[in-house]
C-alpha positions in Angstrom: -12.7 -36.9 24.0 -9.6 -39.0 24.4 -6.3 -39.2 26.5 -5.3 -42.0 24.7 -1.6 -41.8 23.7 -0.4 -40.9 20.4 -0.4 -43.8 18.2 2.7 -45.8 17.2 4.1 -44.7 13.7 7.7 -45.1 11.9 10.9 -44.9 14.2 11.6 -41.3 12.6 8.6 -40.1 14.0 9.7 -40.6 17.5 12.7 -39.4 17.1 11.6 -36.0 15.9 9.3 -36.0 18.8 12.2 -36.8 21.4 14.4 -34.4 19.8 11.9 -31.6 19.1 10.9 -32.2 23.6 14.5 -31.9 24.4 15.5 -29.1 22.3 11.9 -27.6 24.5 13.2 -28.6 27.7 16.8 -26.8 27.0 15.4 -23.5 26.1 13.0 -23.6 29.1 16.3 -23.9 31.1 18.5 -21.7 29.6 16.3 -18.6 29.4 16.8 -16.5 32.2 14.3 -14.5 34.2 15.8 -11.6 33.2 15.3 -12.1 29.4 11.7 -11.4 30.5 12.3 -8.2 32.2 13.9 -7.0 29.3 11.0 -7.8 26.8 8.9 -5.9 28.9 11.1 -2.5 29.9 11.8 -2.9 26.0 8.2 -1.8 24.9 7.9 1.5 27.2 7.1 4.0 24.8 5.9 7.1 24.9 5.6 8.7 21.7 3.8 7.9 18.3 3.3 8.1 14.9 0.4 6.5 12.4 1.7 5.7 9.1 -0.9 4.6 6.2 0.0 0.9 4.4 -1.3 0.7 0.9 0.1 -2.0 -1.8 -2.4 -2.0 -5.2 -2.8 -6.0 -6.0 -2.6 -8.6 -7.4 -1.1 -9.4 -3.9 -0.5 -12.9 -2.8 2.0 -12.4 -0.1 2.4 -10.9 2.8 5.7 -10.8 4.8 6.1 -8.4 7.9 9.4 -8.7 9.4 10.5 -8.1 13.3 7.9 -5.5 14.2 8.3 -6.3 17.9 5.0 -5.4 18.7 1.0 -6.3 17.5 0.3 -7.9 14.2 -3.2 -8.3 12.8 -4.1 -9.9 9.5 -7.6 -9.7 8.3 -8.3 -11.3 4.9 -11.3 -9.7 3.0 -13.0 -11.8 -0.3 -13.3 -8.3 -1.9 -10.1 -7.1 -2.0 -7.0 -7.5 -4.2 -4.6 -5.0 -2.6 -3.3 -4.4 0.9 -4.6 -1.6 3.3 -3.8 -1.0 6.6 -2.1 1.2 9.1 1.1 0.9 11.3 1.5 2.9 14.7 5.2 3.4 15.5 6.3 3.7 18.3 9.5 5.0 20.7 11.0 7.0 23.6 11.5 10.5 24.6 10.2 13.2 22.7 13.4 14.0 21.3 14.5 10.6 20.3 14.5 8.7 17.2 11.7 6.9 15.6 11.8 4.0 13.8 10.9 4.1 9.9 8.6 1.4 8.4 9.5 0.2 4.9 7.4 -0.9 2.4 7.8 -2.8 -0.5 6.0 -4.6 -3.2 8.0 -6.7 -5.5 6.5 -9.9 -8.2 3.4 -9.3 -6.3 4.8 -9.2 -2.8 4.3 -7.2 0.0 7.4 -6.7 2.5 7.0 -4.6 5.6 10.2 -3.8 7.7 10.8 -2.2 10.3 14.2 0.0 10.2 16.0 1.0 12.9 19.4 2.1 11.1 18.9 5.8 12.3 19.7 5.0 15.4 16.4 4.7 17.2 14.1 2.1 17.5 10.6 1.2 19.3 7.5 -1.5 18.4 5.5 -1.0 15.1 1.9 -2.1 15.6 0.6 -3.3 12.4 -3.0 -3.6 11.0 -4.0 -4.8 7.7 -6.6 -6.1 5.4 -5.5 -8.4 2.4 -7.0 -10.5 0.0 -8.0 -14.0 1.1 -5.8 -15.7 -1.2 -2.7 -14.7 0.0 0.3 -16.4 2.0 1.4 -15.1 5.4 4.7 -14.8 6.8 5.0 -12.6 10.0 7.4 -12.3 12.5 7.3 -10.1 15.8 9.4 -10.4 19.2 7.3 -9.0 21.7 3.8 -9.1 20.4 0.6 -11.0 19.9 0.1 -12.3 16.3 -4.0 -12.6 15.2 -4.8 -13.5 11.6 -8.2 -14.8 9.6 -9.4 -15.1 6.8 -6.5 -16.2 4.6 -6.1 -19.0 2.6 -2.6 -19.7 1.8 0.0 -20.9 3.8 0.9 -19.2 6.8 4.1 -18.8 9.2 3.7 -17.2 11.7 6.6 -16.4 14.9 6.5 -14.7 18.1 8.7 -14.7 21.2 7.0 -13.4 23.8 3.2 -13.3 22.7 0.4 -15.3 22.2 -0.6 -16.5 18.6 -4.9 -16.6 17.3 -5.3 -18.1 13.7 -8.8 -18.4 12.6 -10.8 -19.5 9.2 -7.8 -20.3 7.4 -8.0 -22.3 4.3 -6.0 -25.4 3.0 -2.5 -23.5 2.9 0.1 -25.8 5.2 0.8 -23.6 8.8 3.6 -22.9 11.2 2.9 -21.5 14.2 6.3 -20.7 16.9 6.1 -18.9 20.0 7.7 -19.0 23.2 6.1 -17.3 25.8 2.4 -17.2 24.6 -0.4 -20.0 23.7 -1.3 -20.8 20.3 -4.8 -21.4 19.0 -5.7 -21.7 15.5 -9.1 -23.0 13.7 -9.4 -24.1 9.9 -12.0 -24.1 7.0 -9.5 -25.9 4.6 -7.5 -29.2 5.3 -4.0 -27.9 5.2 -1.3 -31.0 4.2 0.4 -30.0 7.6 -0.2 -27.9 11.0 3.0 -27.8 12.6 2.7 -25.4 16.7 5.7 -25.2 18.8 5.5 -23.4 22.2 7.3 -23.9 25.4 4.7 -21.9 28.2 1.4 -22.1 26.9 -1.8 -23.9 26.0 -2.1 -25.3 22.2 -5.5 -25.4 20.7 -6.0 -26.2 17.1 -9.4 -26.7 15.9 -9.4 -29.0 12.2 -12.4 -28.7 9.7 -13.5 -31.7 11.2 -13.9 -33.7 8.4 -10.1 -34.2 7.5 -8.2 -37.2 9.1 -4.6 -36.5 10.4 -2.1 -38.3 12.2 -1.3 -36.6 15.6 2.2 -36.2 16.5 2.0 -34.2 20.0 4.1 -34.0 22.5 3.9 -32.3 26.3 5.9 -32.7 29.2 3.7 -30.9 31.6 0.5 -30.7 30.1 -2.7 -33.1 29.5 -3.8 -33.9 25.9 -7.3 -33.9 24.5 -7.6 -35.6 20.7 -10.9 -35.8 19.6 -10.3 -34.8 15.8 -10.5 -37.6 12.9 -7.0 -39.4 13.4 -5.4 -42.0 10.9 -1.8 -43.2 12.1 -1.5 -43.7 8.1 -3.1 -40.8 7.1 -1.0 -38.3 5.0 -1.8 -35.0 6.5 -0.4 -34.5 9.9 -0.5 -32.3 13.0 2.8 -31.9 14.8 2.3 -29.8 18.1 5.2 -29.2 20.9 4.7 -28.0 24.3 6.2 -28.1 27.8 4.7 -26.8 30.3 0.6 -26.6 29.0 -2.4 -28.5 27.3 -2.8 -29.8 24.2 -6.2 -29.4 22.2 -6.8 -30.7 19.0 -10.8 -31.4 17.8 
């Protein structure tokens, strides 16, 4: 274990770490407490619906856009299509729900959620996929999980934690900003990239793999025991403020 500070690399290298920590520190000031009260009282639901997600493969994407609610991801060796579930959800038994669309499209699956009838609520989505596949998931009050995959994988969440695990050699993004962020690999991806402003960052590598370390915290301690190169061409760029950093 090591608190040793980052090791010294090309000028450009600091300056996306300066500029990456100040773009940290203004968002941490310019989001008001309010914006948090409103993400909460935005989830109260009290009706629902279960709708069925099927997509026959070859699949080797997934994209779920704003679902403003739960996402889980499971990759499964065995399969080569998409199934799954998504519970919709919204106010007042006389209101309007919102409709999940579903798409498939050069071997693509796109789930969206649509609000243009004029109501609106979170989507909880559940699916299993092939392991191969890519993984591109958004959500703006919700936690993000998924495992399992192999491809590369981008995942964002505003107000919720996200947990990667097993992933293969597919290069990550990771963005949150009120949630930690912990992620484990199998593969050697080329690049982990995690960007959070309130909460812990733990990435675990496969061990074997040697990276340079490009982390920044204002508030936070930093714990770097993983294989680290200052030359080496794969590289793990994590952004925090107020939090830990954990990279083994």
């Amino acid at each position: 274990m090591t608190f040793d500070a980052t090791p010294p690399r090309a000028p450009i290298g600091a300056l996306r770490i300066s500029t990456i920590a100040m773009a940290g520190v203004i968002v941490a000031v310019s989001v008001p407490a309010v914006a948090a009260a409103f993400a909460m009282s935005s989830r109260v639901s009290d009706q629902q619906a279960q709708v069925g997600i099927a997509a026959v493969g070859p699949i080797t994407r997934i994209v779920v856009a704003d679902s403003e609610s739960d996402v889980q991801i499971t990759g499964n060796a065995g399969a080569t299509g998409v199934d799954g579930q998504a519970v919709l959800q919204w106010k007042g038994k006389g209101g309007k729900r919102p409709v999940l669309r579903q798409s498939v499209a050069d071997g693509v699956l796109t789930l969206t959620k649509d609000c243009s009838s004029g109501g609106c609520g979170p989507v909880d989505i559940t699916l299993t996929v092939p392991r191969d596949v890519s993984v591109l998931a958004a959500t703006s009050q919700g936690h993000i999980e998924v495992s399992g995959v192999t491809g590369a994988v981008d995942l964002t969440s505003s107000n919720g934690s996200i947990d990667a695990e097993n992933l293969g050699s597919g290069n990550t993004s990771f963005k949150t900003t009120y949630g930690s962020i912990n992620a484990s690999f199998r593969g050697a991806p080329t690049r982990i990239a995690a960007n959070t402003t309130d909460g812990s960052v733990t990435i675990a590598t496969d061990g074997q793999t040697a990276y340079y370390d490009s982390v920044s915290t204002t508030n936070g301690l930093r714990y770097l025991t993983n294989v680290q190169d200052r030359r080496a061409a794969a590289e793990i760029d994590v952004t925090t403020t107020n939090a830990d950093v954990t990279i083994s």
